[in-house]
N, CA, C and O atoms as a GROMACS GRO file, in nm:
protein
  432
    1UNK      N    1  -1.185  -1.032   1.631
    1UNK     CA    2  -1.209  -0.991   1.494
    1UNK      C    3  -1.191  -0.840   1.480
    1UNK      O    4  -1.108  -0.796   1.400
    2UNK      N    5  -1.277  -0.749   1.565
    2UNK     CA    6  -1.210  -0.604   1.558
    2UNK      C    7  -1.071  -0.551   1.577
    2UNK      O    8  -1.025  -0.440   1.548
    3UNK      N    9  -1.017  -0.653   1.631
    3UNK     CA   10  -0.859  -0.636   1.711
    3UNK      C   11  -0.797  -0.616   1.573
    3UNK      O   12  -0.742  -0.513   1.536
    4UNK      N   13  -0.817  -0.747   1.490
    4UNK     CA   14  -0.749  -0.770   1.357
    4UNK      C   15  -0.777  -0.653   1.251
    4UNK      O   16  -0.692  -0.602   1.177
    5UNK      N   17  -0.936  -0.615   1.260
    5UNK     CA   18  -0.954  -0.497   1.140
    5UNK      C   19  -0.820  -0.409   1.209
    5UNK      O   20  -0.706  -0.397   1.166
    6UNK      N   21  -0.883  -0.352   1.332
    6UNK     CA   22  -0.755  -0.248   1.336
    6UNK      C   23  -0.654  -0.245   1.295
    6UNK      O   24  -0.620  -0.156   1.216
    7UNK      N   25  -0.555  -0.363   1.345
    7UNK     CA   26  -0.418  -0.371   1.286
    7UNK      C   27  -0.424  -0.420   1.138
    7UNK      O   28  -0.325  -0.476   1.093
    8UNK      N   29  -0.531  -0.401   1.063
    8UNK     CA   30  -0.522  -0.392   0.927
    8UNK      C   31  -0.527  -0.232   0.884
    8UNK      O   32  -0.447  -0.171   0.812
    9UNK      N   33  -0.616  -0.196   0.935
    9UNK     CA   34  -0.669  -0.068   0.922
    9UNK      C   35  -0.546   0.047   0.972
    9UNK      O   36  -0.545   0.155   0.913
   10UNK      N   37  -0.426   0.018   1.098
   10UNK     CA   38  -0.336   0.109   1.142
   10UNK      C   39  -0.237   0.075   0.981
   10UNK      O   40  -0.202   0.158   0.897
   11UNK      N   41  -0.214  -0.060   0.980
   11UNK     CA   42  -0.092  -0.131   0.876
   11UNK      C   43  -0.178  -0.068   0.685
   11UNK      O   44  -0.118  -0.082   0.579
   12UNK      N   45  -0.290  -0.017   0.697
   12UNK     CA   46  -0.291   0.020   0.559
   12UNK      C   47  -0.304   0.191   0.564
   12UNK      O   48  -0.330   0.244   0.456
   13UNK      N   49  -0.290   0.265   0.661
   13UNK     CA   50  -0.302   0.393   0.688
   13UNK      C   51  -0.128   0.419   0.658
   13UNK      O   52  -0.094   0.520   0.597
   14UNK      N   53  -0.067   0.360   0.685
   14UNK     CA   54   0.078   0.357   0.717
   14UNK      C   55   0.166   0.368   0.561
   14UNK      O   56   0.263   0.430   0.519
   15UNK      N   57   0.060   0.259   0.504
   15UNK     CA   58   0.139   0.213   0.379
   15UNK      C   59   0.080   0.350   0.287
   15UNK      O   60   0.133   0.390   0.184
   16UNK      N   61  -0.058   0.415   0.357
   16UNK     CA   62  -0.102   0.501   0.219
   16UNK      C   63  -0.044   0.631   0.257
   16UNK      O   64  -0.070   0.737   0.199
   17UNK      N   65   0.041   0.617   0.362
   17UNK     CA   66   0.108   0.745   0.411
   17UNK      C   67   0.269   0.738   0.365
   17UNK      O   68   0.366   0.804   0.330
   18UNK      N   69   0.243   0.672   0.379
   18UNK     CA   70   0.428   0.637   0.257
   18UNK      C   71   0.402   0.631   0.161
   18UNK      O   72   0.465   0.722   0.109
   19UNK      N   73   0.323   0.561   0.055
   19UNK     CA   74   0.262   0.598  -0.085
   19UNK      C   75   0.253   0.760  -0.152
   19UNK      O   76   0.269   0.793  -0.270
   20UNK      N   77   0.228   0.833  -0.052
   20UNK     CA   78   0.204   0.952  -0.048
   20UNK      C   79   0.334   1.037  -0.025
   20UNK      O   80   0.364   1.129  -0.102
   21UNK      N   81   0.394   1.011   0.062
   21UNK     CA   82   0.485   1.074   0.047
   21UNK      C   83   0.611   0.997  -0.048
   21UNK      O   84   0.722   1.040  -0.078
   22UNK      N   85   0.566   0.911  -0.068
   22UNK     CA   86   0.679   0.877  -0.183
   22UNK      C   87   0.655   0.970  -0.309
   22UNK      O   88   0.749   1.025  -0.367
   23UNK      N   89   0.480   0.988  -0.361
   23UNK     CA   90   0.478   1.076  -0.460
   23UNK      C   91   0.546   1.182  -0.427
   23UNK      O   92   0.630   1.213  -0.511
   24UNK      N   93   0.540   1.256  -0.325
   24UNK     CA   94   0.575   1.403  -0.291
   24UNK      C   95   0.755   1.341  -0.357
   24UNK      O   96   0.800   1.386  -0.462
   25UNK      N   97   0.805   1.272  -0.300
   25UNK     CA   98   0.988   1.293  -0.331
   25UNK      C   99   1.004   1.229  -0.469
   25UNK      O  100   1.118   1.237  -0.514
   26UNK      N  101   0.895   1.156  -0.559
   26UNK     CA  102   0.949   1.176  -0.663
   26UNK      C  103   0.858   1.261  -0.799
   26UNK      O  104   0.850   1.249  -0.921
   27UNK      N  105   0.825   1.311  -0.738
   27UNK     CA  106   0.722   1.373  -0.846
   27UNK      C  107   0.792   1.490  -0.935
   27UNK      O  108   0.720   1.529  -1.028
   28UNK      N  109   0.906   1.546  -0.925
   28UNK     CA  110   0.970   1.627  -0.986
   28UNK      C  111   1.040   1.467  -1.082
   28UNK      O  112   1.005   1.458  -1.199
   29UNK      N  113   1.100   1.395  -1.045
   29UNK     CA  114   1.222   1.333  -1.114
   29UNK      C  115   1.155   1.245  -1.222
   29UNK      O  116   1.188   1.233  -1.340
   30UNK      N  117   1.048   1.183  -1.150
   30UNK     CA  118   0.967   1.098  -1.255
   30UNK      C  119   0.836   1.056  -1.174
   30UNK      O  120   0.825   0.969  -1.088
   31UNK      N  121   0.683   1.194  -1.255
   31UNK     CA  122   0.604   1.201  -1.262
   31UNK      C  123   0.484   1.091  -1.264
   31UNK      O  124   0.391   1.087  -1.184
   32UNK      N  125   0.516   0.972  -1.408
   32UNK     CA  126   0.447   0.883  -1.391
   32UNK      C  127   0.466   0.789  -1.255
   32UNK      O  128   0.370   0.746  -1.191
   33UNK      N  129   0.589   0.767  -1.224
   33UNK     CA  130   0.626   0.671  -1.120
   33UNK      C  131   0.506   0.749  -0.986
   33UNK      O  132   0.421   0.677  -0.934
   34UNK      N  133   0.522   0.917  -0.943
   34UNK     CA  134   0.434   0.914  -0.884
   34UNK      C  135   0.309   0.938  -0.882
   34UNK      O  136   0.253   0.986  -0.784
   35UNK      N  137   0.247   0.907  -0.998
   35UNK     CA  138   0.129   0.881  -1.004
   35UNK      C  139   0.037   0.766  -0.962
   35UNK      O  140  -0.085   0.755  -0.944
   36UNK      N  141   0.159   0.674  -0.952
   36UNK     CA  142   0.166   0.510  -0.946
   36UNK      C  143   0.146   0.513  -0.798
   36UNK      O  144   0.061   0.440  -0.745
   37UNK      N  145   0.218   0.591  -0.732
   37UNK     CA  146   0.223   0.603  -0.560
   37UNK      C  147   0.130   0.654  -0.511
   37UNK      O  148   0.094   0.606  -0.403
   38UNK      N  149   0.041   0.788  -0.574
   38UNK     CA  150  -0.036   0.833  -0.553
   38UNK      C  151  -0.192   0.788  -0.572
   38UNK      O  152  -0.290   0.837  -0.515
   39UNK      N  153  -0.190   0.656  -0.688
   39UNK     CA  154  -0.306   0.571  -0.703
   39UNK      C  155  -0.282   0.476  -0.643
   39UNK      O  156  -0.374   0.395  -0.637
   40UNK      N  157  -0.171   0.446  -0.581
   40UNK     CA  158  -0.166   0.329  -0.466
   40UNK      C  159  -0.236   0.400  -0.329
   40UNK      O  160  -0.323   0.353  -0.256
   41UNK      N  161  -0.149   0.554  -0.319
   41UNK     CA  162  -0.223   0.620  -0.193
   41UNK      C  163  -0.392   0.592  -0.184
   41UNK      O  164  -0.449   0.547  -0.084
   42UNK      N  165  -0.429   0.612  -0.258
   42UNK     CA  166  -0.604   0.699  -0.288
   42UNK      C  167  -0.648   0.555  -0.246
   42UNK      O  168  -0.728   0.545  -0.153
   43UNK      N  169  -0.585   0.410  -0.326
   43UNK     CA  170  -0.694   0.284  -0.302
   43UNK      C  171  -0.661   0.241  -0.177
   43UNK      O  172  -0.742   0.160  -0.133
   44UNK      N  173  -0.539   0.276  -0.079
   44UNK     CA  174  -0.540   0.261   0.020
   44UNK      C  175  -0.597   0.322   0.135
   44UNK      O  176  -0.611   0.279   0.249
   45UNK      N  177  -0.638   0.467   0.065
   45UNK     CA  178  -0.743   0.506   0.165
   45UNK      C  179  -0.861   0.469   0.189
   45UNK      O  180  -0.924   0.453   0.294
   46UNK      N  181  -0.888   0.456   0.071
   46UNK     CA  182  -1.040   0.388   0.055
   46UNK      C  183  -1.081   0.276   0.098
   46UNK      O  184  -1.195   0.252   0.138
   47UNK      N  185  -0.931   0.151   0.091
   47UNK     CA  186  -0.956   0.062   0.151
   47UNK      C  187  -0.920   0.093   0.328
   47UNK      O  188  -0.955   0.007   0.409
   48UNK      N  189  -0.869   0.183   0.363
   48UNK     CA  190  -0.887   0.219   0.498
   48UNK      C  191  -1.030   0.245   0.550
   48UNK      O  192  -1.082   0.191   0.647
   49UNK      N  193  -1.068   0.309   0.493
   49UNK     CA  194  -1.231   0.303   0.513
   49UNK      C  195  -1.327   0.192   0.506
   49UNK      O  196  -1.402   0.135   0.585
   50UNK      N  197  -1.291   0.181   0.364
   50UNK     CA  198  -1.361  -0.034   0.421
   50UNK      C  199  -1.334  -0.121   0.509
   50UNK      O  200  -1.385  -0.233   0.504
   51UNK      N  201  -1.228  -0.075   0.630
   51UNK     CA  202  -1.168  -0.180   0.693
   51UNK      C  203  -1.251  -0.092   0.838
   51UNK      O  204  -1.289  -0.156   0.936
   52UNK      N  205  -1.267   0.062   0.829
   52UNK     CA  206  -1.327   0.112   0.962
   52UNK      C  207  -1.463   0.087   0.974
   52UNK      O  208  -1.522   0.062   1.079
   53UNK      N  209  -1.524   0.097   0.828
   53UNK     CA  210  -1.645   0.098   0.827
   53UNK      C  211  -1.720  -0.004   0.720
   53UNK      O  212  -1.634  -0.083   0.682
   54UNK      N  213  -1.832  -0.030   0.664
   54UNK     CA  214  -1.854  -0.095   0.573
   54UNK      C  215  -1.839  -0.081   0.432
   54UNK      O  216  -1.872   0.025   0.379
   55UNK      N  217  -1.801  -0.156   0.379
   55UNK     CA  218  -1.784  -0.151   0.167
   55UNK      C  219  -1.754  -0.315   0.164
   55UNK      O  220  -1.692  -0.390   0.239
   56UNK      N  221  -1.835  -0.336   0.030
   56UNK     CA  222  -1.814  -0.440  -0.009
   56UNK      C  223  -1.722  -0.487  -0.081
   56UNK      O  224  -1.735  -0.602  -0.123
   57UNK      N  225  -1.622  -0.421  -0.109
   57UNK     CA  226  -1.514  -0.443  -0.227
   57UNK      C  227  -1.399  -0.420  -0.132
   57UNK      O  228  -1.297  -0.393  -0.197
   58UNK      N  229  -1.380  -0.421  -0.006
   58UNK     CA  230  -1.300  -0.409   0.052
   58UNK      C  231  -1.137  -0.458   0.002
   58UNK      O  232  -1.046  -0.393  -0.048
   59UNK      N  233  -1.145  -0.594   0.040
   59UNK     CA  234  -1.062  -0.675   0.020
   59UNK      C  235  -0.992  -0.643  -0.152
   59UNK      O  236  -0.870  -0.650  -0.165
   60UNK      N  237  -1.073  -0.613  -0.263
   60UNK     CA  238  -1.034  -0.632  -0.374
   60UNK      C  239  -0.924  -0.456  -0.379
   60UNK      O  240  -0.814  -0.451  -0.433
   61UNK      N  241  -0.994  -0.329  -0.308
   61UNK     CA  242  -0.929  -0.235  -0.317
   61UNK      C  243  -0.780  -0.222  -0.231
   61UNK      O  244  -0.699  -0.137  -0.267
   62UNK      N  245  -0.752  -0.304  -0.126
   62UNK     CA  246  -0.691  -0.333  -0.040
   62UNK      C  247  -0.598  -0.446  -0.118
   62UNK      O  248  -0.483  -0.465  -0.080
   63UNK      N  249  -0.630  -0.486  -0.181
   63UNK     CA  250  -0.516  -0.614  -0.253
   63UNK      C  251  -0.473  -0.519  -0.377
   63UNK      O  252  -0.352  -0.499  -0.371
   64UNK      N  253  -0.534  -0.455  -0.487
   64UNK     CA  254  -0.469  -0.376  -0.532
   64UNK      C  255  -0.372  -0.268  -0.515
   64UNK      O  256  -0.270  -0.229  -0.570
   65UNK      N  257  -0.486  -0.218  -0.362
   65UNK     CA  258  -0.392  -0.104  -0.314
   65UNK      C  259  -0.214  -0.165  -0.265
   65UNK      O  260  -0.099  -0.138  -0.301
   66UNK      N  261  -0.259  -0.228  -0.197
   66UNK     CA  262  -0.104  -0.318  -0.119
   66UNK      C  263  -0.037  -0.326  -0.258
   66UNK      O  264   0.039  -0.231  -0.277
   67UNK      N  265  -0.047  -0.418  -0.365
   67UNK     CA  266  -0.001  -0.464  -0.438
   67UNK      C  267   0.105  -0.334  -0.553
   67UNK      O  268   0.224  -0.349  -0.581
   68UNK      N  269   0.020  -0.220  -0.596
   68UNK     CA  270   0.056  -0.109  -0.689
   68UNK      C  271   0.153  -0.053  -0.617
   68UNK      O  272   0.253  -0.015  -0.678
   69UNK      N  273   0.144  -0.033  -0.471
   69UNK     CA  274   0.242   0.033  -0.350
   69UNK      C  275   0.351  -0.035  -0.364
   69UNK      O  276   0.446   0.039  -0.386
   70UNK      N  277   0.386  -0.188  -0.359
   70UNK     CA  278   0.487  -0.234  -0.363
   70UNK      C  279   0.547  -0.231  -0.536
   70UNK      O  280   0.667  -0.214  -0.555
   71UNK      N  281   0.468  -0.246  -0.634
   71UNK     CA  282   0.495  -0.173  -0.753
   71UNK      C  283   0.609  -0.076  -0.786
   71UNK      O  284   0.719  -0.089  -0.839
   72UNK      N  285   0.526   0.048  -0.722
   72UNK     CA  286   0.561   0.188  -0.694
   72UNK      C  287   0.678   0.176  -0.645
   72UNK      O  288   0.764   0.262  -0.661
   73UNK      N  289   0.691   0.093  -0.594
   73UNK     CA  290   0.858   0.159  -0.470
   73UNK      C  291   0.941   0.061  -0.580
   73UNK      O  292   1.051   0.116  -0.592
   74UNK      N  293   0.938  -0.045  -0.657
   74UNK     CA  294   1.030  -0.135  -0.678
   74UNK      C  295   1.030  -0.034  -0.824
   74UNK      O  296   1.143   0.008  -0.850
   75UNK      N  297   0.954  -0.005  -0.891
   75UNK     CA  298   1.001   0.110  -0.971
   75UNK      C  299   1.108   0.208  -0.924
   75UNK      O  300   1.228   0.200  -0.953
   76UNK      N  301   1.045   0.311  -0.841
   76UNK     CA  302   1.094   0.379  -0.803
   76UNK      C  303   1.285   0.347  -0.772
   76UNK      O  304   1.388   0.396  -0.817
   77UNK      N  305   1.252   0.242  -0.673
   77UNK     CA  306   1.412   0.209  -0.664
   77UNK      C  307   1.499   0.170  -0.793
   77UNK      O  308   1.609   0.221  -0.818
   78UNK      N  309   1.436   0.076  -0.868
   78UNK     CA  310   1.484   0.040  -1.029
   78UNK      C  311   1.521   0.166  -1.116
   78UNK      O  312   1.614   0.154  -1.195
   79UNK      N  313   1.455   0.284  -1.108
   79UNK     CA  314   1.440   0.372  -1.198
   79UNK      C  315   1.490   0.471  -1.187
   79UNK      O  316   1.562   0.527  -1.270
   80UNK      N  317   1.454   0.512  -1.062
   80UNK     CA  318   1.476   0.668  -1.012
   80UNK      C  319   1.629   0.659  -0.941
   80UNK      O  320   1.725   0.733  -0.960
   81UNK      N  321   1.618   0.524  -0.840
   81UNK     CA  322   1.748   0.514  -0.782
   81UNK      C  323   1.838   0.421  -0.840
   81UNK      O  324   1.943   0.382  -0.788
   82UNK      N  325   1.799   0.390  -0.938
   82UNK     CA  326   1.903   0.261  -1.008
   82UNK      C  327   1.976   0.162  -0.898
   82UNK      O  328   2.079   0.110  -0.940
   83UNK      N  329   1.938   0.131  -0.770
   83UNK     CA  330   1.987   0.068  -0.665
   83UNK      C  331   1.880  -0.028  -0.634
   83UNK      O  332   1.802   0.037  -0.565
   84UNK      N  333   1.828  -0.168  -0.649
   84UNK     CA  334   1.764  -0.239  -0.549
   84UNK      C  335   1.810  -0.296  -0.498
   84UNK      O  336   1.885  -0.378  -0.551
   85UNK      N  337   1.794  -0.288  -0.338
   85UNK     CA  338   1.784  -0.324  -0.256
   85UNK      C  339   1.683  -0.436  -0.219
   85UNK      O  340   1.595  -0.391  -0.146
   86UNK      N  341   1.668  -0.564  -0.245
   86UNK     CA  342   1.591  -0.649  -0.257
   86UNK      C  343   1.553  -0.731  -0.096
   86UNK      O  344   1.437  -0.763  -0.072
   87UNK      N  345   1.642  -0.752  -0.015
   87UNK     CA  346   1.575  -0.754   0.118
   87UNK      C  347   1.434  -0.625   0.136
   87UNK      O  348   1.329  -0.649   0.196
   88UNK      N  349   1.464  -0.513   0.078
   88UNK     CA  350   1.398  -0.444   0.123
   88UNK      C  351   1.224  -0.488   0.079
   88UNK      O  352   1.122  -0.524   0.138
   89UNK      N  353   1.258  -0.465  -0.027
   89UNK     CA  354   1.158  -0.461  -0.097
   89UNK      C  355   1.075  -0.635  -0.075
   89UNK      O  356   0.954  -0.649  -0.090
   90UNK      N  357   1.154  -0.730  -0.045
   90UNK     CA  358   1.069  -0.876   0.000
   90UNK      C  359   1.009  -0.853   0.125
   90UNK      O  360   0.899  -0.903   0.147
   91UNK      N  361   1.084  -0.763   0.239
   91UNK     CA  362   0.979  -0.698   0.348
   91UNK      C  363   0.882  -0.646   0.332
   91UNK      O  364   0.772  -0.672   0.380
   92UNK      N  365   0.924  -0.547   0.246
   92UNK     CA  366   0.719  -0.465   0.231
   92UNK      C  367   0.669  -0.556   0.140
   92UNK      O  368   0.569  -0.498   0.096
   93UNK      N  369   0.681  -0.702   0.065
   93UNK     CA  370   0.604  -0.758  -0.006
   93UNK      C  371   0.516  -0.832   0.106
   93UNK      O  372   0.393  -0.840   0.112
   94UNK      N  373   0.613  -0.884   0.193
   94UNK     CA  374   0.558  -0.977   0.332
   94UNK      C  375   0.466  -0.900   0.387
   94UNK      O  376   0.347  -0.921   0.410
   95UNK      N  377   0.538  -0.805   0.408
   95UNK     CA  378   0.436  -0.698   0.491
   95UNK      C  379   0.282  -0.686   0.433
   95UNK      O  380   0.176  -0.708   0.491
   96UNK      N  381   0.301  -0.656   0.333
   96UNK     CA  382   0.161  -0.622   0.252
   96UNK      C  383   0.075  -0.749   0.290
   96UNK      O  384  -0.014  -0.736   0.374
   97UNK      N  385   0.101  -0.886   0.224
   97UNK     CA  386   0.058  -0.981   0.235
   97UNK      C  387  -0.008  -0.998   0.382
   97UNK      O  388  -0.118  -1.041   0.415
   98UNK      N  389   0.098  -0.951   0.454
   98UNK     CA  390   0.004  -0.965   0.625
   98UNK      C  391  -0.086  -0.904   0.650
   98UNK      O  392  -0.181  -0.944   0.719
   99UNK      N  393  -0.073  -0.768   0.587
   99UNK     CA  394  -0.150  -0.689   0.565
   99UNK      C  395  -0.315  -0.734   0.555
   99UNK      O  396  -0.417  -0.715   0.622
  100UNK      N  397  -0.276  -0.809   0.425
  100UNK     CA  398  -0.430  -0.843   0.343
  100UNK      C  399  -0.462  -0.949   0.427
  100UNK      O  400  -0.574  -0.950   0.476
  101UNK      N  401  -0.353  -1.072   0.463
  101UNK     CA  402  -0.438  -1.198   0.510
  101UNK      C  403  -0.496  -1.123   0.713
  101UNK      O  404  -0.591  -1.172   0.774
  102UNK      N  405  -0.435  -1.044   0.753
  102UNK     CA  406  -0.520  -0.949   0.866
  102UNK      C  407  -0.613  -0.922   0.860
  102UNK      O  408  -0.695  -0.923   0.952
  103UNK      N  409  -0.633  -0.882   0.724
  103UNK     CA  410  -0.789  -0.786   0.707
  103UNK      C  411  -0.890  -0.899   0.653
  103UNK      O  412  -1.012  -0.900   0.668
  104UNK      N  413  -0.814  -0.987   0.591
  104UNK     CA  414  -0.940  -1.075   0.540
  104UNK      C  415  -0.988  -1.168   0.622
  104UNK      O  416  -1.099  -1.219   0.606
  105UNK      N  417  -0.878  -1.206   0.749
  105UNK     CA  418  -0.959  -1.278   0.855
  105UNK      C  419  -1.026  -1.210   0.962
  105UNK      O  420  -1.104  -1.254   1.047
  106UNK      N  421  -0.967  -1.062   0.934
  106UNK     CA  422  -1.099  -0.990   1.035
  106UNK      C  423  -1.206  -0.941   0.980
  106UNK      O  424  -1.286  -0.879   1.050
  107UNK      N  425  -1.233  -0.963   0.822
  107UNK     CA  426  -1.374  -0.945   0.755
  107UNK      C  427  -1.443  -1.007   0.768
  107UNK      O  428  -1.564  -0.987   0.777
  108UNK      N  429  -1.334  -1.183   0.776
  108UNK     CA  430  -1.449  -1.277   0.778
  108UNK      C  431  -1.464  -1.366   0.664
  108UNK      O  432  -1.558  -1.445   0.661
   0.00000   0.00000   0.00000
């Protein structure tokens, strides 16, 4: 069960570190988009913390967070890059999803 928080907890540190720097590369071109990345960042930290330590809303900040992140980028690519790339983007959907069903069977 701790094995699993972790690799929830490494796999949502990861995603709020790309969230983050996704704001940083588009925050000149289009602002709202990274705001979107940057409130994906923040609930993924937070849910990083619910996954090291205790909170009861874990799971609900962690499913939003995952969820706005993959948001964020499919904007981003739609908008900013006018290019999707849709393999891509069904990976980090999977991903996320593993994400959450990781953390929710190592919550319990």
């Amino acid at each position: 069960m701790i094995f699993l928080l972790v690799v929830a907890a490494i796999g949502t540190a990861i995603f709020a570190f790309i969230n983050g720097f996704g704001a940083w590369l588009v925050s000149r071109r289009k602002p709202w988009i990274a705001v979107l990345f940057l409130l994906a960042a923040a609930l993924l930290a937070v849910a990083f913390g619910g996954l090291v330590g205790f909170f009861p809303y874990t799971r609900i900040l962690l499913g939003f967070g995952l969820g706005l992140a993959w948001l964020a980028s499919f904007l981003n690519a739609h908008i900013v890059l006018g290019n999707v790339v849709w393999r891509y983007h069904v990976i980090r959907g999977i991903l996320a999803i593993a994400i959450y069903v990781i953390a929710d069977f190592g919550l319990g």
